[in-house]
C-alpha positions as CSV (number, residue, x, y, z in Angstrom):
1,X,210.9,113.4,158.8
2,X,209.1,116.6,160.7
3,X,206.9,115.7,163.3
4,X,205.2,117.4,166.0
5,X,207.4,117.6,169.2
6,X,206.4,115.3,171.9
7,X,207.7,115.1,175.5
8,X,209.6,112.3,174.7
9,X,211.2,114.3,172.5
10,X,212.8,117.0,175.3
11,X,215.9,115.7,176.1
12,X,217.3,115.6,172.9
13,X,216.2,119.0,172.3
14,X,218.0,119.8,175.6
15,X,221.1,118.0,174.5
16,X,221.2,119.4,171.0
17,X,220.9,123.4,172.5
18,X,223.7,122.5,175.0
19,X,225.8,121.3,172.3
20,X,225.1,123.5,169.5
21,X,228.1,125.6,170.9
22,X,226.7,129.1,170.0
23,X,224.4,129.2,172.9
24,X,225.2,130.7,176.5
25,X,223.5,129.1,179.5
26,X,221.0,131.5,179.5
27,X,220.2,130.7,176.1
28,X,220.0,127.1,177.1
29,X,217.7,127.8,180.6
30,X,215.2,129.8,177.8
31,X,214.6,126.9,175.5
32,X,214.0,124.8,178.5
33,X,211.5,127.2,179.5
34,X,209.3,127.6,176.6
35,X,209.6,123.5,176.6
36,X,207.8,123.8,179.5
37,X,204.9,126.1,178.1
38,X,204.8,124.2,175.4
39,X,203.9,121.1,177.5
40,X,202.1,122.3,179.9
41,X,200.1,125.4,178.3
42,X,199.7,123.6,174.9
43,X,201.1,125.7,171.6
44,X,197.8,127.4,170.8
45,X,197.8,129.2,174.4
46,X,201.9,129.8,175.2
47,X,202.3,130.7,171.1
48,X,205.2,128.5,171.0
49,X,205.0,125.5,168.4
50,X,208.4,123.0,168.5
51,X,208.9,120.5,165.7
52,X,211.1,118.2,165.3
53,X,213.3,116.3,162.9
54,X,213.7,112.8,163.8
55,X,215.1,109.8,162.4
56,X,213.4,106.9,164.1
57,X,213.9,108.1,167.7
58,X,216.6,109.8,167.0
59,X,216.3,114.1,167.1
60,X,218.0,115.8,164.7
61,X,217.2,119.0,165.0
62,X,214.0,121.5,166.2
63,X,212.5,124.3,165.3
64,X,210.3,126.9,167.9
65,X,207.9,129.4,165.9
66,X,204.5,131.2,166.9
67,X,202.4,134.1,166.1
68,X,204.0,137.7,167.0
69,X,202.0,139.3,169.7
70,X,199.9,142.7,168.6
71,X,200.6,142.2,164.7
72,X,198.4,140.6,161.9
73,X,199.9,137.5,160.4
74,X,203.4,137.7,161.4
75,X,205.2,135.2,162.9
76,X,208.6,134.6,164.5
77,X,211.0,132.0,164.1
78,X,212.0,131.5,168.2
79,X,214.8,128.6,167.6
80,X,216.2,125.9,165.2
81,X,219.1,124.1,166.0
82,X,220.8,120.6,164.6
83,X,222.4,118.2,166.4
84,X,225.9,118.9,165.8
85,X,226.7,115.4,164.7
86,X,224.3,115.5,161.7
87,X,224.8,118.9,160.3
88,X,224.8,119.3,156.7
89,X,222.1,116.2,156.8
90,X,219.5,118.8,155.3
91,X,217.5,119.0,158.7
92,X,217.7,122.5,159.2
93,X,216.8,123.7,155.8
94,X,213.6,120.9,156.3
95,X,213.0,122.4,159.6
96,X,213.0,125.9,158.6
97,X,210.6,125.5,155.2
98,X,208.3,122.9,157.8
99,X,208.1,126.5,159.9
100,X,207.3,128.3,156.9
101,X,204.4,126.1,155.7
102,X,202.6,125.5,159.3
103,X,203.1,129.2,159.5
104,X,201.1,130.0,156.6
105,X,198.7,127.5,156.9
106,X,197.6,129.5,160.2
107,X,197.5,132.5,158.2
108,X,200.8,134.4,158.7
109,X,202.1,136.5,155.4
110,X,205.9,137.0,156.8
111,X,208.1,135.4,158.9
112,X,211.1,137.0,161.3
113,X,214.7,135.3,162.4
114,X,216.6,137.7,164.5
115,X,220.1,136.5,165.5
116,X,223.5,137.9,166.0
117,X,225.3,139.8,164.2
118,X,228.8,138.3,165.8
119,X,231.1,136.2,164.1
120,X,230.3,132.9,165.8
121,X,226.8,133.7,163.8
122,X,228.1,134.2,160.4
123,X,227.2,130.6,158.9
124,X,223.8,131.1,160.7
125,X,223.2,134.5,158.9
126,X,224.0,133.1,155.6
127,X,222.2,129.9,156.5
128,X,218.9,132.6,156.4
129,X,220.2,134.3,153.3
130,X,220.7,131.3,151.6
131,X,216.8,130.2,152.2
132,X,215.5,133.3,150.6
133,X,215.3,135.6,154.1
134,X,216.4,139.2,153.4
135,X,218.3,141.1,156.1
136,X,215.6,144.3,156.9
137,X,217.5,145.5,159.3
138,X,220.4,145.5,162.5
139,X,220.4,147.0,165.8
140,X,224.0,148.3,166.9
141,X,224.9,146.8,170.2
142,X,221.5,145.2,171.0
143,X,222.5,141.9,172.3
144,X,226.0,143.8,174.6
145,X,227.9,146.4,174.1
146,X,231.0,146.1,171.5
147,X,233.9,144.9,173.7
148,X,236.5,144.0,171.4
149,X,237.5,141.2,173.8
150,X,238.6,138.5,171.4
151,X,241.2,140.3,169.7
152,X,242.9,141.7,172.9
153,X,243.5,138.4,174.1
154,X,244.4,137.1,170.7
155,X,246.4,139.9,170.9
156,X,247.9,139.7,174.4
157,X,248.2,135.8,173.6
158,X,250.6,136.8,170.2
159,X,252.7,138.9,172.5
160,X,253.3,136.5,175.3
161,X,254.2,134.0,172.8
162,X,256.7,136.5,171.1
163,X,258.1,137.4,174.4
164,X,258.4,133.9,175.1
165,X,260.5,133.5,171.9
166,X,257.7,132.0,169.8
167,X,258.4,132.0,166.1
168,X,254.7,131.1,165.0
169,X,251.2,130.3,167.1
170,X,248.9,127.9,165.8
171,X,245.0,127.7,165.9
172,X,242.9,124.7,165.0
173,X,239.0,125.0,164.7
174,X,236.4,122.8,162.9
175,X,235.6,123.3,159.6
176,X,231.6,123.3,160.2
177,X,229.1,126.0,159.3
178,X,228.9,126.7,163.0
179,X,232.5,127.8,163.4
180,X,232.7,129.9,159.9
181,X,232.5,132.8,162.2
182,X,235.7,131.5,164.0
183,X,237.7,130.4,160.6
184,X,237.0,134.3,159.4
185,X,238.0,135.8,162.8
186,X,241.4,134.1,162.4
187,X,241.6,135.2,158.6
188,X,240.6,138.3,160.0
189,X,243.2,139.1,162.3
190,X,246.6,138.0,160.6
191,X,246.4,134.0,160.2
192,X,246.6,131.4,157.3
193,X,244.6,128.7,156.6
194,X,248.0,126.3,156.6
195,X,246.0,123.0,156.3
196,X,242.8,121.1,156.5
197,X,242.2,117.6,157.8
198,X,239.8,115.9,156.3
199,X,236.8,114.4,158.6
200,X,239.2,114.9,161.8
201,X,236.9,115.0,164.2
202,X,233.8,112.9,163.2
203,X,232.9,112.3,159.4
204,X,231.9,116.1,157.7
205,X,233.8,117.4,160.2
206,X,236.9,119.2,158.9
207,X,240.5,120.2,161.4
208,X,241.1,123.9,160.0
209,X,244.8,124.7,161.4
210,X,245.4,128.3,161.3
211,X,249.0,129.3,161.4
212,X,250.5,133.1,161.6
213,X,254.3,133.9,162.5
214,X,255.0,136.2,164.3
């Protein structure tokens, strides 16, 4: 069920952006932050509101929206995340349409979710698309320049392996929304979806092996 966040609530919050596995540390340190505002400030002065999904005491995910600064009835959608070992539970689509009705209870007549465009980010776009959120617009290199660094190591990687006399090179990922940026970034660049283990890692949580020869 949604609730309002509570203080007892921030470590699991904590422990769920850790763990999402899309986040950098910086990424982390600024949820922590607005935490803070949130407790100490109080939502209606900081502008950040967190809600949580939680299953007795247990946290399955959180949301962080508030009012844009210096528009009229437009609000942001700061964070959600779900605990990684209850994804596909429902909790973020109940997190994000929670967002959507407390925002237009207090008024606001559009919401905006900016994220990445990178691969790692793919299930997260569609995630948006999927809850009726049209993509306006994209900003080229906003985030950091384009480096291209994946697929010269993948690269550099395929040729050591060759060199070495490697016949094939194998890649195994999960097979959760949060890696379908990672499952089309090897279908991307050569590889086969050979095989997938079923629950491998934890129930719902597919092994994807990637195979390409070389």
């Amino acid at each position: 069920m949604i609730f309002k966040a509570t203080e007892a609530d921030g470590s699991q919050i904590q422990d769920i952006t850790a763990r999402a596995g899309v986040f950098n540390q910086e990424e982390v340190e600024t949820v922590a932050i607005l935490w803070q505002e949130y407790l100490n400030d109080g939502p209606e002065t900081c502008g950040y509101n967190f809600i949580v999904d939680r299953d007795g005491d247990k946290v399955l995910g959180f949301a962080c929206y508030g009012p844009r600064d210096l528009t009229n009835g437009v609000y942001d959608l700061y964070w959600i995340a779900v605990d990684s070992n209850t994804r596909r539970s429902g909790a973020g689509r109940r997190l994000l349409a929670a967002s959507e009705e407390a925002a237009r209870q207090a008024g606001a007549r559009m919401i905006i979710a900016e994220t990445s465009g990178t691969t790692p980010y793919d299930g997260t776009r569609k995630f948006y698309l999927d809850t009726g959120y049209v993509q306006e617009a994209t900003i080229k290199d906003f985030y950091v320049g384009r480096s291209g660094a994946g697929r010269r190591l993948l690269a550099a990687s395929e040729e050591a392996a060759r060199q070495a006399g490697a016949r094939m090179i194998i890649a195994e990922t999960s097979g959760t929304m949060p890696y379908d940026g990672t499952r089309k970034f090897y279908l991307d660049t050569g590889y086969v979806q050979e095989a997938t283990i079923k629950d491998f890692y934890i129930d719902g949580d597919d092994l994807a092996i990637f195979v390409k020869r070389l």
